[in-house]
C-alpha positions as CSV (number, residue, x, y, z in Angstrom):
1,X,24.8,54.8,17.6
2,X,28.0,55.5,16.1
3,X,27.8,59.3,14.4
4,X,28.8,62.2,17.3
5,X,25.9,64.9,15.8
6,X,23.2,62.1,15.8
7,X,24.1,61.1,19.4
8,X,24.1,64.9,20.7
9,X,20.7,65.2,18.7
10,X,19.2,61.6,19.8
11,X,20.5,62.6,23.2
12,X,18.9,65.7,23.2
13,X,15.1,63.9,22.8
14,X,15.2,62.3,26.1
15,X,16.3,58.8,25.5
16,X,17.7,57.0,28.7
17,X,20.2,54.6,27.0
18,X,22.0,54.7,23.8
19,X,23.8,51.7,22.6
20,X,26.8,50.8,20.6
21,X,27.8,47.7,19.1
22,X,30.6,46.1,19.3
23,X,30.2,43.2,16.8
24,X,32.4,43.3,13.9
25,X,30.3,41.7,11.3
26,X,27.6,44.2,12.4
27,X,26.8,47.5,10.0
28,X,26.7,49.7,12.8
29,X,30.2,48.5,14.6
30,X,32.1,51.0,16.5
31,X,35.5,50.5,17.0
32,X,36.5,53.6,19.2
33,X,34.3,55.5,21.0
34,X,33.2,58.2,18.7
35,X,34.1,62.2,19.3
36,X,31.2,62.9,21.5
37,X,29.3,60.7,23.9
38,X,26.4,60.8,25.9
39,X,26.0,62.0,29.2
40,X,23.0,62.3,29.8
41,X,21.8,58.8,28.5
42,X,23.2,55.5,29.9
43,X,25.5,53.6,27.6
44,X,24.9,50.3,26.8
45,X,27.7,48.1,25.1
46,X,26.2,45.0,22.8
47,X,28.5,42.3,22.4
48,X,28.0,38.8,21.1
49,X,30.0,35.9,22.2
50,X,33.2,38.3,23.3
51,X,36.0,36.8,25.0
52,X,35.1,38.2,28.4
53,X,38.9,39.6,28.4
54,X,38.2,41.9,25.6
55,X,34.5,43.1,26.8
56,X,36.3,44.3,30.2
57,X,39.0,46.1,27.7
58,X,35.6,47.6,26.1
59,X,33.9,48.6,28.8
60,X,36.5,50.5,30.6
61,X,37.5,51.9,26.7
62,X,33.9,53.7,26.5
63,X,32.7,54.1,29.6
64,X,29.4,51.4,29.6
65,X,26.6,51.3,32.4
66,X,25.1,48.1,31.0
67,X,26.6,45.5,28.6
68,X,24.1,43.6,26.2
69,X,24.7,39.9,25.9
70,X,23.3,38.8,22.3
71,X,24.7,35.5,21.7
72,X,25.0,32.4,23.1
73,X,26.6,33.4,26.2
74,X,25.9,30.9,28.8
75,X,25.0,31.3,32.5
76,X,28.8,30.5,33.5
77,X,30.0,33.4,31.0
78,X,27.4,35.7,32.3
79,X,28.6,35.3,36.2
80,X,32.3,35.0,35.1
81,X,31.7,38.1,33.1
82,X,30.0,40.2,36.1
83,X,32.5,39.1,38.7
84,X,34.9,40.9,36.8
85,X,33.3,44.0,36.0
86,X,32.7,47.3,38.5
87,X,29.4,46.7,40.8
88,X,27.7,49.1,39.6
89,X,28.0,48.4,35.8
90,X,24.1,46.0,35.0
91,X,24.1,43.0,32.4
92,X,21.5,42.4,30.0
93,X,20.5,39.3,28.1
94,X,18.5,39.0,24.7
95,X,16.2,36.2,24.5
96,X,14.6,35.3,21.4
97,X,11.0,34.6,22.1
98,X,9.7,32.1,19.8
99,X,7.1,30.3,21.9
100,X,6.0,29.9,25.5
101,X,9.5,27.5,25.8
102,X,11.6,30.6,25.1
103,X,10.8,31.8,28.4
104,X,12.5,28.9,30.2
105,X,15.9,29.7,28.4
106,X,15.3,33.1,30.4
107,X,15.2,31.2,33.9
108,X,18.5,30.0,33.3
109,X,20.1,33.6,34.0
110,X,17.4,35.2,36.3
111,X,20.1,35.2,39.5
112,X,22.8,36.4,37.2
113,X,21.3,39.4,34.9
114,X,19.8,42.5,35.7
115,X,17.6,42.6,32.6
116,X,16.3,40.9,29.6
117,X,15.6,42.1,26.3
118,X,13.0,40.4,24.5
119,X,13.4,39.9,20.6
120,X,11.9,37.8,17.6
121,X,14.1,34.8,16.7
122,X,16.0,35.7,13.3
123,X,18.6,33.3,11.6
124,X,21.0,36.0,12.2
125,X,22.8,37.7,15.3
126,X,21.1,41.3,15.9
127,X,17.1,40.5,15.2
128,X,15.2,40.5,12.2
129,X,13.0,43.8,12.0
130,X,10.3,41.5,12.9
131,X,7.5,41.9,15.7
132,X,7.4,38.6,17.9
133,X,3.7,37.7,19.4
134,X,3.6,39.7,22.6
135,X,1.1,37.5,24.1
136,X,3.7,34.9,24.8
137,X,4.8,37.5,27.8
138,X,1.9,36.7,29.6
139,X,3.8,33.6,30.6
140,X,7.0,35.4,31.5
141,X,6.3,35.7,35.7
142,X,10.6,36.2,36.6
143,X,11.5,39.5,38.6
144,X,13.7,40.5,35.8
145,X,12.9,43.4,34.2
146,X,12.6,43.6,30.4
147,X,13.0,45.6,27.5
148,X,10.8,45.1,24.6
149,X,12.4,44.7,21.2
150,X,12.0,43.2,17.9
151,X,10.9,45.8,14.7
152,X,9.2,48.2,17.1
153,X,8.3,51.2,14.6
154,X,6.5,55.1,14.1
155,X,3.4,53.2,13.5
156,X,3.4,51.0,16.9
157,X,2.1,53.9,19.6
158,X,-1.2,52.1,20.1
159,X,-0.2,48.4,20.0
160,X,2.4,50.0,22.9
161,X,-0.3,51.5,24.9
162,X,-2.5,48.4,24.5
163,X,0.4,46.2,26.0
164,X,1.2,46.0,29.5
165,X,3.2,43.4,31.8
166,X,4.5,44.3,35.5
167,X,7.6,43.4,34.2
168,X,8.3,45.8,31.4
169,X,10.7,48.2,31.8
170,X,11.2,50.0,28.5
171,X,11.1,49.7,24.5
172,X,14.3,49.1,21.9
173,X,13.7,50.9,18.7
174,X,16.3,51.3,16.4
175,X,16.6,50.0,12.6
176,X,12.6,51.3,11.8
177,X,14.1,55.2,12.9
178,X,17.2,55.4,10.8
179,X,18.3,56.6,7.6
180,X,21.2,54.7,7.3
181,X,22.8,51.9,9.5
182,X,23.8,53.9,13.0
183,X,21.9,56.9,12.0
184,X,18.6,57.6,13.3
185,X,16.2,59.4,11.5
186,X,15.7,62.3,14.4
187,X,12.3,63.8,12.9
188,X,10.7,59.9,12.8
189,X,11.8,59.9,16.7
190,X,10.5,63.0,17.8
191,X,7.4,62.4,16.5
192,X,7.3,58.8,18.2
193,X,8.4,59.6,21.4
194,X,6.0,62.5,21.8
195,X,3.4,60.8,20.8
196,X,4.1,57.7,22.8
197,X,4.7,60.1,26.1
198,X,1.3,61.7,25.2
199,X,-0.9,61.8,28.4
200,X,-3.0,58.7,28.1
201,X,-5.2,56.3,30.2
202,X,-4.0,53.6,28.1
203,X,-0.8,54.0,27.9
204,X,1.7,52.6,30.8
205,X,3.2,54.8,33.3
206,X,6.1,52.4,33.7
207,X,7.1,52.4,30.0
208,X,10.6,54.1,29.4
209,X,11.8,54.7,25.5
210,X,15.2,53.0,24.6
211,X,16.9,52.8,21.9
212,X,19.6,52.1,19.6
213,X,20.6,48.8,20.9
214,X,19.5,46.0,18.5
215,X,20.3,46.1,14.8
216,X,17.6,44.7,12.6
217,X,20.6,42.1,11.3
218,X,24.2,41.7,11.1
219,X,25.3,43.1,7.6
């Protein structure tokens, strides 16, 4: 997120976080905090290989809940990183799921994180739009909670409902509901997130709507 009327009007929808990049090479980076954030909605800072110096400096600068890991940030990093943040403020790692073997990198920082984020591998930082074989969860038995990501779209209500994992804590969507890089498409998420809150036997209790946290690709 990066434009103040399509944060109040995202915002406004129910979301629980909103992110905001902080990778330069990405199309959506934000380099202040714009006019108006939220305050309803958690905020959640992605980063990608930051000197932990500078994502301290950010996180005081706008005010994040959680910080998004999404590069190669090793364990070490990850508990350097938290013992220098407030208590209360939650880390999150992406892991790019490309087989059953991805899972192991995940065991590496279940003591350290307070959530995963689950993606499709892509060649580039940020995702590639892509959907990653959900079955490969199955597999994934750590007490982290996870968010789903990886080219979640309007068309994916039923594939959502059909899905389920102990684990799961939520769902990323972001570059299939925009109109432009950092601006989502409000009418596209209205109609998702009702639909997807529908009343339904099949569809999780458990499952929480993110958003706006993973590009598609840095541009």
């Amino acid at each position: 997120m990066r434009e103040p009327e399509n944060i109040r009007a995202v915002e406004q929808l129910g979301v629980d976080w909103m992110g905001f990049i902080l990778h330069p090479a990405s199309s959506r980076f934000v380099a202040q905090p714009p006019s108006y954030m939220p305050t309803k909605a958690k905020r959640v800072g992605v980063t990608v290989d930051m000197d932990i110096s500078h994502v301290v400096e950010k996180q005081q600068l706008f005010g994040f809940d959680i910080l998004q890991l999404h590069g190669h940030e090793s364990p070490d990093y990850c508990l350097s990183l938290r013992q220098q943040l407030p208590r209360q403020v939650k880390l999150m790692k992406a892991i790019a799921v490309a087989d059953t073997s991805s899972l192991l990198v995940a065991d590496r920082y279940t003591s350290i994180v307070d959530y995963f984020l689950f993606e499709t591998p892509s060649a580039t930082y940020g995702g590639s739009g892509r959907r990653f074989d959900w079955d490969l969860l199955d597999g994934y038995t750590s007490p982290v909670p996870f968010l789903l990501a990886g080219g979640i779209g309007p068309d994916d209500v039923s594939r959502l409902r059909s899905f389920s994992h102990p684990r799961l804590m939520g769902i990323d969507l972001n570059s299939r509901f925009e109109s432009a890089p950092a601006l989502k498409d409000i009418v596209k998420l209205q109609q998702f997130l009702r639909a997807l809150r529908t009343e339904d036997p099949l569809c999780p209790s458990d499952i929480s709507p993110f958003m706006g946290r993973r590009p598609s690709g840095w541009k």
